[in-house]
Short mmCIF file of the C-alpha atoms (twelve columns), coordinates in Angstrom:
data_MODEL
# 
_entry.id   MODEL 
# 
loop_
_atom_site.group_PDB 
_atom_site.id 
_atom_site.type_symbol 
_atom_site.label_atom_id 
_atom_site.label_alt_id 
_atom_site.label_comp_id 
_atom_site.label_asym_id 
_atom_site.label_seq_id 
_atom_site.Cartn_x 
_atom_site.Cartn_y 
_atom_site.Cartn_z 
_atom_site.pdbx_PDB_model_num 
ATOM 1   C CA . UNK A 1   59.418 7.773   -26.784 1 
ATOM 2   C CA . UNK A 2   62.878 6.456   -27.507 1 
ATOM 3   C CA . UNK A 3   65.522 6.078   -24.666 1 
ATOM 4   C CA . UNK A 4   63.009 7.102   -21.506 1 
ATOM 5   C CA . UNK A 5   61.790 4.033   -19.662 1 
ATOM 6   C CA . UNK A 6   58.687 2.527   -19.707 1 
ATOM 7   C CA . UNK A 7   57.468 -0.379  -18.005 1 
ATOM 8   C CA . UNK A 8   54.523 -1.894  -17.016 1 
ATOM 9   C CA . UNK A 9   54.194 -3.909  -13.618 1 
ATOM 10  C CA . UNK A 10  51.215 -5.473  -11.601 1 
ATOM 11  C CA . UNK A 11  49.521 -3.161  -9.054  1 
ATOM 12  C CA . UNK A 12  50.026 -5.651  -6.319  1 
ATOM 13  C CA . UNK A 13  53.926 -5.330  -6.298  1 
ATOM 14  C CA . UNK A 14  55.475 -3.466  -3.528  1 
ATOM 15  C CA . UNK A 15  56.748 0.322   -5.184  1 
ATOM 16  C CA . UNK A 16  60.121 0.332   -6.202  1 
ATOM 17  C CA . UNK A 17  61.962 4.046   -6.901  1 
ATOM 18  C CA . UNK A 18  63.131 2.888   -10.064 1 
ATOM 19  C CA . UNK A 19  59.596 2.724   -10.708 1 
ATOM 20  C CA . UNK A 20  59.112 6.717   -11.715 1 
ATOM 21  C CA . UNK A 21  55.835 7.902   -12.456 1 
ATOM 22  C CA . UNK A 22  53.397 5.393   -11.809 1 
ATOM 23  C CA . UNK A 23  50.651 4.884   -13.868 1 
ATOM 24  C CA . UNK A 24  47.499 3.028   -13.131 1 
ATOM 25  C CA . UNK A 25  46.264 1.859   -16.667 1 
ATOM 26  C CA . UNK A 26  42.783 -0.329  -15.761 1 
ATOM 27  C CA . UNK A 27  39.034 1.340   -15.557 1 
ATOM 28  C CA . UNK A 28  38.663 -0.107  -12.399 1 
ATOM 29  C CA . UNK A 29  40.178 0.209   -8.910  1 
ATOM 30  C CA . UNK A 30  42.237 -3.312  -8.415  1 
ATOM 31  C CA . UNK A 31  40.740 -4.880  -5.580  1 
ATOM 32  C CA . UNK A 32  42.457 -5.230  -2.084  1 
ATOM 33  C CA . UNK A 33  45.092 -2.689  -2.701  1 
ATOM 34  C CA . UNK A 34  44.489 0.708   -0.741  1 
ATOM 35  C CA . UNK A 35  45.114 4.019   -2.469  1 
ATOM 36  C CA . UNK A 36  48.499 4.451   -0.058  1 
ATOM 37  C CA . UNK A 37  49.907 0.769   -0.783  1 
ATOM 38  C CA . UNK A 38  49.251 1.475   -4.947  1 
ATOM 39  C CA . UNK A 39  51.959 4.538   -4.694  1 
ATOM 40  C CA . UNK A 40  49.923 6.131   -7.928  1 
ATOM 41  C CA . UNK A 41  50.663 8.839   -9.114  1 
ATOM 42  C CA . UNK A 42  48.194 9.311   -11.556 1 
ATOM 43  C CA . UNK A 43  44.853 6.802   -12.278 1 
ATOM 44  C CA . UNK A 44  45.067 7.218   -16.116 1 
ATOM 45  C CA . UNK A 45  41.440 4.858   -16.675 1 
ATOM 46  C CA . UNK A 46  40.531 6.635   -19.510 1 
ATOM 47  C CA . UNK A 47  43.417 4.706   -21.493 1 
ATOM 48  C CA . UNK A 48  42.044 1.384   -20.248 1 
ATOM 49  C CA . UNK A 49  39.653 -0.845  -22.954 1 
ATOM 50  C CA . UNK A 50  36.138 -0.044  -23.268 1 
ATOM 51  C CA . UNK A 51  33.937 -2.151  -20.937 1 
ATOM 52  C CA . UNK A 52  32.717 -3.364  -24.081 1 
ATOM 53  C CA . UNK A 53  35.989 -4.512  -25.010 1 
ATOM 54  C CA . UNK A 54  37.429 -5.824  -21.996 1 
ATOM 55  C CA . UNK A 55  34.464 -7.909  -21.447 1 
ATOM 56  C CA . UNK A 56  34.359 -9.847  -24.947 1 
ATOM 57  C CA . UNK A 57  38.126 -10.606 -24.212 1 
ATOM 58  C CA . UNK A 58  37.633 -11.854 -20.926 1 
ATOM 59  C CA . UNK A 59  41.539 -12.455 -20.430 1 
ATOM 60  C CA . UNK A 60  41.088 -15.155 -23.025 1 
ATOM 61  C CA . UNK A 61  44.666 -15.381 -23.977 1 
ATOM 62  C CA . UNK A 62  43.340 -17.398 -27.183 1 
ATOM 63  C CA . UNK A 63  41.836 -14.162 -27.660 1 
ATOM 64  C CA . UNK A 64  44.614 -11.799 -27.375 1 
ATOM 65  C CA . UNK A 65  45.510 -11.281 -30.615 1 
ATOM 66  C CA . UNK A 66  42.538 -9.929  -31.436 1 
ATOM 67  C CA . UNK A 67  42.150 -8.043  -28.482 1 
ATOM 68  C CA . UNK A 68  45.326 -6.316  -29.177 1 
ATOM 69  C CA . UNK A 69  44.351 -5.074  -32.477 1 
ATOM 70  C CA . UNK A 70  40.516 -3.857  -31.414 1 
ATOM 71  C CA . UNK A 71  42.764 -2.244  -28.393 1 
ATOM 72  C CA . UNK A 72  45.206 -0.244  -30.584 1 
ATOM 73  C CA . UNK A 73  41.981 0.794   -32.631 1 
ATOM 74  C CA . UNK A 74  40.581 2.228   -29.286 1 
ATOM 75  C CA . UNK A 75  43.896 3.905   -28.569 1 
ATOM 76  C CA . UNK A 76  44.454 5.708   -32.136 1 
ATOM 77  C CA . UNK A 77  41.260 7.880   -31.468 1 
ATOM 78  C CA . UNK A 78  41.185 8.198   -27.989 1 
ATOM 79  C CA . UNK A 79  42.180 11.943  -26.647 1 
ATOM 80  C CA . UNK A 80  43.593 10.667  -23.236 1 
ATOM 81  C CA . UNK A 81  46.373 9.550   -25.144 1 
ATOM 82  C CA . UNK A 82  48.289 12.756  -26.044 1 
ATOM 83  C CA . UNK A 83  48.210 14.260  -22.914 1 
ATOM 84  C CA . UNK A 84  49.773 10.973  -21.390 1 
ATOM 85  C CA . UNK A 85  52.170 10.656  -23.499 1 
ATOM 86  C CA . UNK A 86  53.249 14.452  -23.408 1 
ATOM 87  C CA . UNK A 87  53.500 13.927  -19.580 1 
ATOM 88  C CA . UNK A 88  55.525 10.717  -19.797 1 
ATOM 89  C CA . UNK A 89  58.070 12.354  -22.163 1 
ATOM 90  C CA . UNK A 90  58.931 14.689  -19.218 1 
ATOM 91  C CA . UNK A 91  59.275 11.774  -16.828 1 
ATOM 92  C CA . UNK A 92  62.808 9.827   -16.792 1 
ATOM 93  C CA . UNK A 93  60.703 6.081   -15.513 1 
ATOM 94  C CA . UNK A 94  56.903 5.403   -16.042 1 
ATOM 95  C CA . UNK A 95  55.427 2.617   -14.936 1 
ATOM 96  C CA . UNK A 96  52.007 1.494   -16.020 1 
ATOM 97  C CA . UNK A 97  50.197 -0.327  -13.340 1 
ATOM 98  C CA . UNK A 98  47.559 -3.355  -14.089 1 
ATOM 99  C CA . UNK A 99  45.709 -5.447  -11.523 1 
ATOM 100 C CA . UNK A 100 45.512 -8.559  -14.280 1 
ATOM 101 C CA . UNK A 101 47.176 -12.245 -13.130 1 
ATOM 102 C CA . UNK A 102 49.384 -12.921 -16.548 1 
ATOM 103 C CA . UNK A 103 52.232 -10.133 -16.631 1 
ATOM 104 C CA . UNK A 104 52.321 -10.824 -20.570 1 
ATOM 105 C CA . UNK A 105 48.951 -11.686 -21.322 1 
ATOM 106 C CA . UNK A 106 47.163 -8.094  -20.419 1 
ATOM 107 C CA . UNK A 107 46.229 -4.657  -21.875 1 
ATOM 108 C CA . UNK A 108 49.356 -2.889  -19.861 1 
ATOM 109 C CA . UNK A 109 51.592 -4.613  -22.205 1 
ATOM 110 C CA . UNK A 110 49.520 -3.543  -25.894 1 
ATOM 111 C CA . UNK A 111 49.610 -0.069  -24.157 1 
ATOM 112 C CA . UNK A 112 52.920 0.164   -23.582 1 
ATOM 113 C CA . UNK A 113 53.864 -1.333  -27.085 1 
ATOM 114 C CA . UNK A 114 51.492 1.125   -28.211 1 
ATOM 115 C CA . UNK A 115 52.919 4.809   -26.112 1 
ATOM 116 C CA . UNK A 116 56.299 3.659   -27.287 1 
# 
């Protein structure tokens, strides 16, 4: 992806311009937040982990290592991926959005490793 920006950044923070094209990354709608407070411009859940994934990691940061790799497994064959990343190569900011509590600990952070 090289000099565009990419960041990720938790759903419940307030929109910010330099925040682009916002992305929401998780399989599920984050709870409390309306669809006009979110600002998103594009609910991308087919790039979140499987259900089967995200529940044997249950945010277990002892976990996350492992989590990370099964993740980036996930990502190398899934087809939502080139179409994303086509689309964010067009935008000058993307944000990827994620409803999780630890802003290091969470899949928004492998997937953004991961696009760039």
């Amino acid at each position: 992806m090289g000099s565009r920006a990419l960041r990720i950044k938790r759903v419940y923070e307030a929109p910010e311009p330099e925040d682009g094209w916002r992305v929401l990354v998780d399989r599920l709608w984050p709870r409390g937040v309306s669809k006009a407070r979110a600002a998103v411009d594009l609910w991308a859940k087919d790039v979140a982990p499987s259900p089967e994934l995200r529940t044997w990691w249950q945010h277990d940061p002892e976990r996350f290592a492992e989590f990370a790799d099964r993740y980036r497994a996930e990502l190398s064959t899934n087809p939502a991926i080139p179409p994303l990343l086509e689309r964010i190569g067009r935008e000058p900011a993307t944000t990827l959005l994620f409803a999780a509590h630890d802003p290091l600990v969470n899949h928004a952070a492998v997937l953004r490793d991961f696009l760039d």
